[in-house]
DRENZALUM-581808 format. One record per residue (C-alpha): x, y, z; residue number from 1. Coordinates in Angstrom, 1 decimal, m for minus. Layout:
BEGIN
R, X, Y, Z, NUM
...
***
This chain:
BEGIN
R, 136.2, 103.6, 88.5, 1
R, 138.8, 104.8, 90.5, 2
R, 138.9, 106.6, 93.6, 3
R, 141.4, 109.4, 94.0, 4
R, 140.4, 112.9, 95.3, 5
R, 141.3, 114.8, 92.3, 6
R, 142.0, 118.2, 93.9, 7
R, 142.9, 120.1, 90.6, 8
R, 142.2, 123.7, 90.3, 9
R, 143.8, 124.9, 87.1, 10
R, 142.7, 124.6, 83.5, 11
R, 139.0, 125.9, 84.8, 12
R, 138.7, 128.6, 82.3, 13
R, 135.4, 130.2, 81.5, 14
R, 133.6, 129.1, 85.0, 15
R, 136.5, 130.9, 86.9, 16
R, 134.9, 134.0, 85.4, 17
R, 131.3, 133.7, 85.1, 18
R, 129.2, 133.5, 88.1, 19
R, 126.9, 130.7, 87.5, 20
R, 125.3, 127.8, 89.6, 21
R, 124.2, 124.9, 89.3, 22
R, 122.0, 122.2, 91.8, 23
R, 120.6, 119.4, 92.5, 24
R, 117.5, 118.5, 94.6, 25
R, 115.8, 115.1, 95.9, 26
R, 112.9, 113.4, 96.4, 27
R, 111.0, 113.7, 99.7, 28
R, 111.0, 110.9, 101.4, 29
R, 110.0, 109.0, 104.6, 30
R, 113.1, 108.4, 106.5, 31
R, 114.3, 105.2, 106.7, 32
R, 114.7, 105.4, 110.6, 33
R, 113.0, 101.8, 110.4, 34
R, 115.7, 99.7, 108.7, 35
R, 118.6, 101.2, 111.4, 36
R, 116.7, 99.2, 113.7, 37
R, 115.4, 96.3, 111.2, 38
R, 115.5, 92.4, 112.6, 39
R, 118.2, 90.7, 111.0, 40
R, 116.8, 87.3, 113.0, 41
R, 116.0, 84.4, 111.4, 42
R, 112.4, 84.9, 112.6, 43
R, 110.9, 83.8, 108.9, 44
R, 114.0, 81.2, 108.1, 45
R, 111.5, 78.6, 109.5, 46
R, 109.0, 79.1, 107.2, 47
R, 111.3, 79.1, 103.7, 48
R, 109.7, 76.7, 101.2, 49
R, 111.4, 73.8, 101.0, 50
R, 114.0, 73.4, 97.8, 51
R, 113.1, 71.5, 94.6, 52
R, 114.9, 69.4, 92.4, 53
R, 116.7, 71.2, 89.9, 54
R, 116.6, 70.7, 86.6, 55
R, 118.1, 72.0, 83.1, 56
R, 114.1, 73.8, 82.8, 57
R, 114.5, 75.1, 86.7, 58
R, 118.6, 75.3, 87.4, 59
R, 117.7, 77.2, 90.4, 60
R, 115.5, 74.6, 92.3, 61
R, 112.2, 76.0, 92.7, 62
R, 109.8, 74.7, 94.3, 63
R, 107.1, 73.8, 91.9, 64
R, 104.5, 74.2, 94.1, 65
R, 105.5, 77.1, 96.7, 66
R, 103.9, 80.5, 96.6, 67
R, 105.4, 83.3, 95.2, 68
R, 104.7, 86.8, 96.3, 69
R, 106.0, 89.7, 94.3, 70
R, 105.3, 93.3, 95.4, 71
R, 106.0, 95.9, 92.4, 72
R, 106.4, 99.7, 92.2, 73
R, 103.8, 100.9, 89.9, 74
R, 105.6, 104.3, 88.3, 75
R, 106.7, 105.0, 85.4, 76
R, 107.4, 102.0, 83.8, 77
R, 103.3, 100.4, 84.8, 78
R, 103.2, 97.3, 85.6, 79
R, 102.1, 95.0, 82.8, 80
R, 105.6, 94.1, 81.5, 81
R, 105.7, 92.8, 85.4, 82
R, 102.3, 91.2, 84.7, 83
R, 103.4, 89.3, 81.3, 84
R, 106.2, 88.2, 83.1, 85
R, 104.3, 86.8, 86.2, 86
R, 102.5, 84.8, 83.3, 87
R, 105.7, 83.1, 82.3, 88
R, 106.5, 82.0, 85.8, 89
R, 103.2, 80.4, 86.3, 90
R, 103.2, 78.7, 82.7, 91
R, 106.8, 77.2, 84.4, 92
R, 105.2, 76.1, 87.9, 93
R, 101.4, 76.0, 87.1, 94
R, 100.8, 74.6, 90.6, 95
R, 102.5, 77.6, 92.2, 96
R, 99.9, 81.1, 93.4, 97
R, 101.4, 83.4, 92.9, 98
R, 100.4, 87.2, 94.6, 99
R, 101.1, 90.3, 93.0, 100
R, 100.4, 93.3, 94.0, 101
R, 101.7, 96.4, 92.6, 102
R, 102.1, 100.0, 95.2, 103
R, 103.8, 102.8, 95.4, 104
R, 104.5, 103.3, 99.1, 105
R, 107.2, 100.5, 99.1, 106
R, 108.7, 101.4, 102.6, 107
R, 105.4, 101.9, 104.7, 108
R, 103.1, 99.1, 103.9, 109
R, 107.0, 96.9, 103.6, 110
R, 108.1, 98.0, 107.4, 111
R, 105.9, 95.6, 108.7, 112
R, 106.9, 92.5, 107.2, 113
R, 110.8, 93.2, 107.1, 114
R, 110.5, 94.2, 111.0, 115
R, 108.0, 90.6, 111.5, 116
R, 110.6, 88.4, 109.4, 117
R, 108.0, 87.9, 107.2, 118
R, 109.0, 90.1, 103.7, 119
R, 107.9, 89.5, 100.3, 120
R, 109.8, 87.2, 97.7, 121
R, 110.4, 89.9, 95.3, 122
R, 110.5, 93.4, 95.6, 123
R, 110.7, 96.2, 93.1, 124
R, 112.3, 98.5, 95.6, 125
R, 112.1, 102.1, 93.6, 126
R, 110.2, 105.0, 94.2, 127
R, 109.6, 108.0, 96.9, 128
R, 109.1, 105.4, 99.2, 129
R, 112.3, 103.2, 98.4, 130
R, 114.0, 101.5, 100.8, 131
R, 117.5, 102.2, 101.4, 132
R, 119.7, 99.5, 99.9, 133
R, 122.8, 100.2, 101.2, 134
R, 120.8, 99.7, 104.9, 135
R, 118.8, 96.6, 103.8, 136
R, 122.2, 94.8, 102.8, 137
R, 124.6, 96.3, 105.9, 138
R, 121.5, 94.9, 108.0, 139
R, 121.8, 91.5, 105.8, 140
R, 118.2, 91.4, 105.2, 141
R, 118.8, 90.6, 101.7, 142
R, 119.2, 87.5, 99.7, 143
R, 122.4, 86.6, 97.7, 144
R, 121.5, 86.9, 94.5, 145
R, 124.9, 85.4, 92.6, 146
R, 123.2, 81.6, 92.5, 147
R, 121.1, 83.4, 90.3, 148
R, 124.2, 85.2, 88.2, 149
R, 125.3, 81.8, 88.0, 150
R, 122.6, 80.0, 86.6, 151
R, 122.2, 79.7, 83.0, 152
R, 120.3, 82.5, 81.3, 153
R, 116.8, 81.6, 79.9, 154
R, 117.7, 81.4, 76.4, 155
R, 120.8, 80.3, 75.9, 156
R, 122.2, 77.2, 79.0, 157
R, 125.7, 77.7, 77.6, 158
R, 125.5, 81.7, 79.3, 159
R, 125.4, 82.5, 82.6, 160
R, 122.6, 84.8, 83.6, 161
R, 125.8, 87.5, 84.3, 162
R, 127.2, 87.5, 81.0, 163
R, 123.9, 88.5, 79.4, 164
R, 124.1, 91.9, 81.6, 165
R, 124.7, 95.3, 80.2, 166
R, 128.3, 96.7, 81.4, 167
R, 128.1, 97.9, 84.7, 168
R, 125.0, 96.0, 86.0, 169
R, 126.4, 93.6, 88.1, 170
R, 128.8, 95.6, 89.9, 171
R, 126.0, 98.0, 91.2, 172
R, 124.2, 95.7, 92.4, 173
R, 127.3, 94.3, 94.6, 174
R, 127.6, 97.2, 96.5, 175
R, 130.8, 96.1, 98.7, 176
R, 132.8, 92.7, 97.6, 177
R, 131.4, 89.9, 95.8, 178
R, 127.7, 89.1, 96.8, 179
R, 125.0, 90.5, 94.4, 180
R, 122.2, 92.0, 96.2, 181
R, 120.4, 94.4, 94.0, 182
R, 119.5, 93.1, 90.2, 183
R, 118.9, 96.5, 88.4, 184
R, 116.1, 95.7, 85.4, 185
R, 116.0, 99.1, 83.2, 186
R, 118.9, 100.5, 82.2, 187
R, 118.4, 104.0, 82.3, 188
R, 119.7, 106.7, 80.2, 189
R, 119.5, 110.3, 81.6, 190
R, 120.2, 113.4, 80.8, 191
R, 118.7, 116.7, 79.6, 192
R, 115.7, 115.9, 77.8, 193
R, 113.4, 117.6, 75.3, 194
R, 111.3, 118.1, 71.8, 195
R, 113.2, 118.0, 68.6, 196
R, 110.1, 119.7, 66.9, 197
R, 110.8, 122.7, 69.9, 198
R, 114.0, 123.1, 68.8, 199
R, 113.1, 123.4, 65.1, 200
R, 110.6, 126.0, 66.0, 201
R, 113.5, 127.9, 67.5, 202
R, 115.8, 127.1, 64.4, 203
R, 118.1, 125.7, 67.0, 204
R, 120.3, 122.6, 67.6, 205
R, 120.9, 120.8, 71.3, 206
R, 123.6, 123.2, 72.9, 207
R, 126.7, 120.9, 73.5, 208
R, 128.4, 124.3, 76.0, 209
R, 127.1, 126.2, 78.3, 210
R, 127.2, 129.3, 76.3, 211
R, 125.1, 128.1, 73.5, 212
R, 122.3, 126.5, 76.3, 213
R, 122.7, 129.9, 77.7, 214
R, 122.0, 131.9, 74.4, 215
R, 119.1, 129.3, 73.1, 216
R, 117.6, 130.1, 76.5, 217
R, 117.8, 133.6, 76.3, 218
R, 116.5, 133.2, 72.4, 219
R, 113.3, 131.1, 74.2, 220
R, 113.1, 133.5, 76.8, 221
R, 111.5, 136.0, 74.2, 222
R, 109.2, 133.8, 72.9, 223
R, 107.5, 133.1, 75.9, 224
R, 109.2, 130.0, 76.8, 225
R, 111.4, 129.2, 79.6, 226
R, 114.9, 126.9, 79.3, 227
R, 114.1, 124.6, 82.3, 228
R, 111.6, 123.1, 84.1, 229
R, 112.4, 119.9, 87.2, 230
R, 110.2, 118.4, 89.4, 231
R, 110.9, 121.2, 92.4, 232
R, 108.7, 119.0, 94.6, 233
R, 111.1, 116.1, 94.3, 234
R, 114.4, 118.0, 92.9, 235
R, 116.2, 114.7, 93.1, 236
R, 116.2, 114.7, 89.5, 237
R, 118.5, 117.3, 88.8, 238
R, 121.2, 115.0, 89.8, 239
R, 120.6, 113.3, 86.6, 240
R, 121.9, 115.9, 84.5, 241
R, 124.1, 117.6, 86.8, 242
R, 126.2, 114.9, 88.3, 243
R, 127.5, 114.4, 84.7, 244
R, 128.0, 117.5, 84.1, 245
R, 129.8, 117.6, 87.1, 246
R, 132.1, 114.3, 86.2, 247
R, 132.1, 115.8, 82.7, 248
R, 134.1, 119.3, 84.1, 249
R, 136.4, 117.6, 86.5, 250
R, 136.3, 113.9, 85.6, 251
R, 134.8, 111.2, 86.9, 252
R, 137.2, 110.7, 89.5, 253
R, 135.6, 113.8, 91.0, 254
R, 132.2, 112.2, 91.2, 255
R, 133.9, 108.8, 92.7, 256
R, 135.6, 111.0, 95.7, 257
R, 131.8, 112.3, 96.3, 258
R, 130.8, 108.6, 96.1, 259
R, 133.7, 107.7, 98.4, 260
R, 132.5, 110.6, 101.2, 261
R, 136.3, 111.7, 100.8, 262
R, 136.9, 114.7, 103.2, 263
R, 136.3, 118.0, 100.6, 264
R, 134.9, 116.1, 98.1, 265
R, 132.4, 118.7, 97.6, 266
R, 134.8, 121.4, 97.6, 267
R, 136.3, 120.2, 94.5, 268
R, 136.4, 123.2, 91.7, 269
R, 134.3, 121.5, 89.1, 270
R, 131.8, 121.0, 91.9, 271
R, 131.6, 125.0, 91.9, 272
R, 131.7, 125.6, 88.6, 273
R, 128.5, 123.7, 87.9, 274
R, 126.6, 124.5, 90.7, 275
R, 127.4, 128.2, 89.8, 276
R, 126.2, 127.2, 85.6, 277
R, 123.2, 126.3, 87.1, 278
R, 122.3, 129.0, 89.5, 279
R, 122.9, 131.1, 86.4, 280
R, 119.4, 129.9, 85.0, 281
R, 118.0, 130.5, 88.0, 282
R, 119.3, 134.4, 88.0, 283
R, 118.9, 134.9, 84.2, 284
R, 115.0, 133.9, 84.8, 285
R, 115.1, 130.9, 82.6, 286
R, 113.6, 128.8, 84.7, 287
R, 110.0, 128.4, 84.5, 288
R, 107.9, 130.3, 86.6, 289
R, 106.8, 128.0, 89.8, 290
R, 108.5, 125.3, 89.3, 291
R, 109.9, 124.7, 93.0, 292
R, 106.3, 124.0, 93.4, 293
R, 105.8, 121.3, 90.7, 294
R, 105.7, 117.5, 91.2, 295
R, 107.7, 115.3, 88.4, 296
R, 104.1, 114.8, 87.1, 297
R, 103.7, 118.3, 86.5, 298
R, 107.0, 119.1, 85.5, 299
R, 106.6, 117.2, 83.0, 300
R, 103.3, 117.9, 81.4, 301
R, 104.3, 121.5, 81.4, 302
R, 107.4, 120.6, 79.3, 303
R, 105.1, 118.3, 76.8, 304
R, 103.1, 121.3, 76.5, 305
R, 106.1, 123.7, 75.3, 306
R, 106.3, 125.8, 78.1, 307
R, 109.6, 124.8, 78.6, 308
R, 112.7, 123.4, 76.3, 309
R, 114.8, 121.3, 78.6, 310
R, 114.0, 118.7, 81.7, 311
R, 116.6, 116.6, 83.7, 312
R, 115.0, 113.2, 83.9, 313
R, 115.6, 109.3, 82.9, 314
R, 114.4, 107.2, 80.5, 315
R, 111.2, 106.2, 81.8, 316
R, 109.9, 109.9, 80.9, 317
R, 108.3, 108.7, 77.8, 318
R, 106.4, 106.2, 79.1, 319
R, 105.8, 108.3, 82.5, 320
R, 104.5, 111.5, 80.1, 321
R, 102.8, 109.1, 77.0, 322
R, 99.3, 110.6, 77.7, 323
R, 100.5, 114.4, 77.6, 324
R, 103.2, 114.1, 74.8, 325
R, 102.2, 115.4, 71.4, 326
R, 102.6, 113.6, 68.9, 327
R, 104.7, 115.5, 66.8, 328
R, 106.7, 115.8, 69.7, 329
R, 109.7, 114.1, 69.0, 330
R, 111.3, 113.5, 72.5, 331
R, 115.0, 112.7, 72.7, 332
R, 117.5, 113.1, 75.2, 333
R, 121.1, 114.4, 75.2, 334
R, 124.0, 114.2, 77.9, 335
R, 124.5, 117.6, 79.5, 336
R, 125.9, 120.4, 77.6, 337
R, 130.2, 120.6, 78.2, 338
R, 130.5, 124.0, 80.3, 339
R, 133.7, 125.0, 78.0, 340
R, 136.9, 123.7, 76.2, 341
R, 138.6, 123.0, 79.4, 342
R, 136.1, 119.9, 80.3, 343
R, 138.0, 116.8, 81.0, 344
R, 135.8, 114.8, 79.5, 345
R, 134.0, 115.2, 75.8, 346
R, 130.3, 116.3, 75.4, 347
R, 129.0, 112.9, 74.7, 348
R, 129.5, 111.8, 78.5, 349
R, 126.6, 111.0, 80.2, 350
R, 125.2, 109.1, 83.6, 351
R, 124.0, 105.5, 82.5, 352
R, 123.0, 102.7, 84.7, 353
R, 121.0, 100.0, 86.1, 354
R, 117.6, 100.8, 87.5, 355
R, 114.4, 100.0, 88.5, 356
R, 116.2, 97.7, 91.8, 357
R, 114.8, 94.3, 92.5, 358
R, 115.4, 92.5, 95.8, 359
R, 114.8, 89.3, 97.0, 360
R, 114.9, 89.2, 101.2, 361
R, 117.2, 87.0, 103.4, 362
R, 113.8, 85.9, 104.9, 363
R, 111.4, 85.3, 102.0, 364
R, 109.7, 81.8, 102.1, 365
R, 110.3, 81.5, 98.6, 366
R, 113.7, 83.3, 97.5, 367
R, 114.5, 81.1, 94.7, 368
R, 111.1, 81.5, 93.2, 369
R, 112.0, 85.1, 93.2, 370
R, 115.3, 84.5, 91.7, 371
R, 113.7, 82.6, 88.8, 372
R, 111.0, 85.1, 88.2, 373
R, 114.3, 87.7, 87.8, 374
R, 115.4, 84.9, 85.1, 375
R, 112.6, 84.8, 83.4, 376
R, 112.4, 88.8, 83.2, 377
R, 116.2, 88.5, 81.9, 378
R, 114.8, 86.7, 78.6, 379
R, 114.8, 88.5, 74.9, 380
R, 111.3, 88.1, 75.0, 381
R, 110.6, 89.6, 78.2, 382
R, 112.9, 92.0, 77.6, 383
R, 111.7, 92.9, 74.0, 384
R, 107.8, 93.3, 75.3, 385
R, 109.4, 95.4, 78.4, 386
R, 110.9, 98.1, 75.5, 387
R, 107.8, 98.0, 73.6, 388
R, 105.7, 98.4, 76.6, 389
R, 107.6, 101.2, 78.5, 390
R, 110.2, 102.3, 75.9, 391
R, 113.2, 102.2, 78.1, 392
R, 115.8, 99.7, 77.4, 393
R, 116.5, 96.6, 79.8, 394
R, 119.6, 95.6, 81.8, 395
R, 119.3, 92.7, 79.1, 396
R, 122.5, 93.2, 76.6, 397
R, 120.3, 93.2, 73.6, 398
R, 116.4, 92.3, 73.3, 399
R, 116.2, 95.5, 70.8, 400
R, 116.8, 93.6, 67.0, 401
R, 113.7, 93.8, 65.3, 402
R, 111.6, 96.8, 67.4, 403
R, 110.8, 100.0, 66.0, 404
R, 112.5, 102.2, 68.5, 405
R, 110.5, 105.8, 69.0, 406
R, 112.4, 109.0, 68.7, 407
R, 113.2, 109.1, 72.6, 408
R, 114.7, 105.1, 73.0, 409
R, 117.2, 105.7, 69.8, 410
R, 117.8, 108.8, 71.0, 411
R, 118.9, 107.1, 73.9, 412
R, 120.7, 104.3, 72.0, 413
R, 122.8, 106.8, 70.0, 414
R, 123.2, 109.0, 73.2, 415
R, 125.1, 105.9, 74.6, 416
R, 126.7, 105.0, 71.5, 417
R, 128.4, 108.8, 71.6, 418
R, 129.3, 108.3, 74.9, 419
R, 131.4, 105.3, 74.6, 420
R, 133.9, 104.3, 77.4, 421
R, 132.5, 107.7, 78.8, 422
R, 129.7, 106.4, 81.0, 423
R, 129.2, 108.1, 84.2, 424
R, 127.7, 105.8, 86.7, 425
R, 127.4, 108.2, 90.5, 426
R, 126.3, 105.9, 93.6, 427
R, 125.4, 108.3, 96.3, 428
R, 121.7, 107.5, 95.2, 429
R, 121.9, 104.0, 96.0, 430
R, 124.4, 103.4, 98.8, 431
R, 123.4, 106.9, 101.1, 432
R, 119.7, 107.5, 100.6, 433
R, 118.8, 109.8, 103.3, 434
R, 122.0, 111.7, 102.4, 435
R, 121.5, 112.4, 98.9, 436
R, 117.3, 112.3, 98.9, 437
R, 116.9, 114.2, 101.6, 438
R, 120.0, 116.3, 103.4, 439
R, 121.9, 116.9, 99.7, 440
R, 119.1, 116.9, 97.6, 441
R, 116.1, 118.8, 99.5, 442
R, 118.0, 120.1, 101.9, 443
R, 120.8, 121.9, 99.8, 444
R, 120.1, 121.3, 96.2, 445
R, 116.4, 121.9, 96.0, 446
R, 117.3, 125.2, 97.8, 447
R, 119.9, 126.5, 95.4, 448
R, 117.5, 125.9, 92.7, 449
R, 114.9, 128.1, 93.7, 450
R, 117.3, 130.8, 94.8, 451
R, 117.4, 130.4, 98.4, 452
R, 120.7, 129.3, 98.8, 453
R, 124.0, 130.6, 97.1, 454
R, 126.6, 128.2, 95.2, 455
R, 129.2, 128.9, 97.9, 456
R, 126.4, 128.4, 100.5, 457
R, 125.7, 125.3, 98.6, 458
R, 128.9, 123.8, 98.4, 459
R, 129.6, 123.8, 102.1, 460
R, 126.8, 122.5, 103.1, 461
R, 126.9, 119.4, 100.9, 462
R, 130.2, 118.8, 102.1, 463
R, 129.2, 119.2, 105.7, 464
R, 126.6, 116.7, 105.4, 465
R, 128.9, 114.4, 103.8, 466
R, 131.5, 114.5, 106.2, 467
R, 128.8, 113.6, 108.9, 468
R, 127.6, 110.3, 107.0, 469
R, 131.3, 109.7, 106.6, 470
R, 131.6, 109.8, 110.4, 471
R, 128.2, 108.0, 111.6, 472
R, 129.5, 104.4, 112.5, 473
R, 125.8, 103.1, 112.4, 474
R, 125.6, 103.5, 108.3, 475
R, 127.7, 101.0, 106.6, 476
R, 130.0, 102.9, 104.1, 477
R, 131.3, 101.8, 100.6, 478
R, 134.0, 103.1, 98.0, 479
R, 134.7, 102.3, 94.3, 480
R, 136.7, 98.9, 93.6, 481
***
């Protein structure tokens, strides 16, 4: 991706004359006060297992008998595809305990251990309590994890564990240069999800512009049912059908001057226009009643039971809503409705990317135990039980030949296949946390949503906190290569 500011005004069409608005929210989250003042001693280098032999079974050197302790976030995706894979490490080292324990207050019952030195060997780093990456790595409290890239992949020695990576993987987990310190495991699709069998109901198709979501909205309206629902608690999921529509008006250049914190960024016209498209479902009333008030839990069980056509979310919806979901449902997902004819970008664009990040700390006893249990996760098999468990896809190239794919995961396949070179991949999420989670996305976003904040309003404020990250010399900044 490239990183120019893209400061074009012309060709806007439509969204110079409609008022609409658009916005994004984020989750509320502790702040991550604790890592600006992490250790970055050595205080835990003493106590590092020491290294094994390696071997063409164990190319990384694991100790055979070392502990390994893996802490996982137990969402969306469960934890049993961690669980099967846990077995696969200890059928590899039977001599090694290993401790797993599953949470899903990540940061809090983590501060501890990073601040004593004395951190996990894996962590699944994801949830309202995630730590902030782009922190944990400026701090260098995490592990390089290219000895693991390098090493051959569990199926096939004559691959490296990098070249069996979906496009795109590797590079967001480098964050700045060449070291690896994230491996993202799901590769998540989002978009604008919702029920096929809704749709038929409403003898309607997905709306690839703005003025057909507009007029299938209104045609819902008076049948009781609103357009959108989001989880208003948490409104950092709006992003995920926003920000592509955002890259998809303007380009994705305009989404990688955001990334970048380039001075009026923010200000950038396809920036308005969507934020106005969305504000316009707030005015027109097709939002559904109380949703500022909903978690993503509830959010989503309302939209499962009809009461609303459209949710931006990711991938691991299906799994996340499987005990709600009719079963004549038919959940897929689409990328964001073009606004008009003007769009830089076709329809079929959509945000794609790695998720679910995994870290192994600078001062875990046993980091090459938790670079081999990555490995092992990186297998077909593992991969193929982790679709059929969750029913997302995996950072894995492949590991699908042979499943039965539900409506939602081909929806997703052919939602990629559409998009082609047209994957939109925004990183304010995982290099500036606090900015996008809480100042962006609750502060601004969340607030435009519910009607307490104007587009205008909107876009200056966003811009005004970004301009303040990009001037704070304690929070390591990062641009697209």
């Amino acid at each position: 991706m490239g990183s120019t500011s893209a400061q074009n005004s012309e060709g806007l069409g439509r969204r110079d004359v409609i008022k609409r608005s658009a916005a994004i929210g984020l989750i509320t989250v502790p702040t991550m006060s604790f890592l600006a003042s992490c250790a970055s001693s050595d205080s835990g280098s003493d106590k590092k297992a020491e290294k094994g032999k390696a071997t063409e079974k164990n190319p990384l050197g694991v100790n055979a008998s070392a502990p390994l302790d893996f802490v996982l976030f137990d969402g969306g995706f469960g934890t049993e595809y961690a669980t099967d894979a846990v077995k696969g490490y200890e059928k590899a080292f039977p001599d090694a305990k290993v401790k797993f324990t599953p949470t899903q207050k990540i940061q809090s019952e983590l501060q501890p251990r990073f601040n004593g030195g004395t951190p996990p060997d894996l962590i699944d780093n994801s949830g309202a309590e995630q730590m902030d990456m782009g922190v944990l790595a400026g701090k260098k409290q995490l592990a390089d994890l290219t000895p693991l890239m390098d090493a051959p992949s569990f199926d096939d020695p004559a691959k490296k564990v990098r070249d069996t990576l979906r496009p795109g993987v590797l590079e967001m987990g480098q964050l700045d240069g060449d070291p690896v310190w994230i491996m993202y495991y799901a590769y998540t699709v989002y978009g604008v999800w919702y029920s096929q069998t809704a749709l038929d109901k409403l003898d309607a198709q997905y709306p690839e512009d703005w003025d057909a979501m507009l007029a299938l909205c209104a045609k819902a309206k008076k049948k009781g049912i609103a357009g959108w629902t989001y989880a208003g608690k948490y409104p950092y999921y709006i992003p995920f059908s926003l920000y592509p529509f955002i890259g998809k008006i303007g380009g994705r250049e305009v989404l990688d001057a955001i990334d970048n914190l380039e001075p009026n960024a923010w200000k950038h016209p396809a920036v308005k226009s969507a934020f106005e498209a969305y504000f316009e479902l707030y005015k027109k009333g097709y939002i559904l009643q109380g949703t500022p008030g909903l978690d993503h839990i509830q959010s989503q069980t309302a939209w499962t039971e009809g009461k609303a056509l459209f949710i931006p979310n990711g991938s691991w919806v299906e799994n996340e809503a499987a005990k709600t979901t009719p079963k004549d449902f038919q959940m897929k997902v689409a990328a964001p409705s073009s606004l008009d004819s003007s769009d830089k970008l076709p329809f079929g664009a959509l945000w794609a990317s790695g998720g679910e990040p995994f870290i192994v700390p600078a001062n875990a006893k046993n980091p090459d135990g938790g670079m081999e249990q990555l490995r092992i996760m990186l297998s077909e098999e593992s991969s193929k039980n982790f679709t059929s468990k969750v029913k997302s896809l995996s950072s894995f190239n492949g590991g699908t030949d042979g499943l039965s794919l539900s409506t939602a995961l081909q929806a997703g396949v052919d939602a990629l296949a559409k998009a082609g070179d047209n994957v939109l991949n925004p990183r304010l999420q995982d290099w500036y946390v606090e900015l996008q989670k809480q100042k962006i996305g609750v502060g601004v976003l969340g607030e435009l949503m519910a009607g307490r904040m104007t587009p205008a309003e909107a876009v200056k404020k966003c811009q005004e906190f970004a301009d303040a990250t990009a001037k704070d010399s304690a929070i390591k900044h990062y641009k697209h290569q």
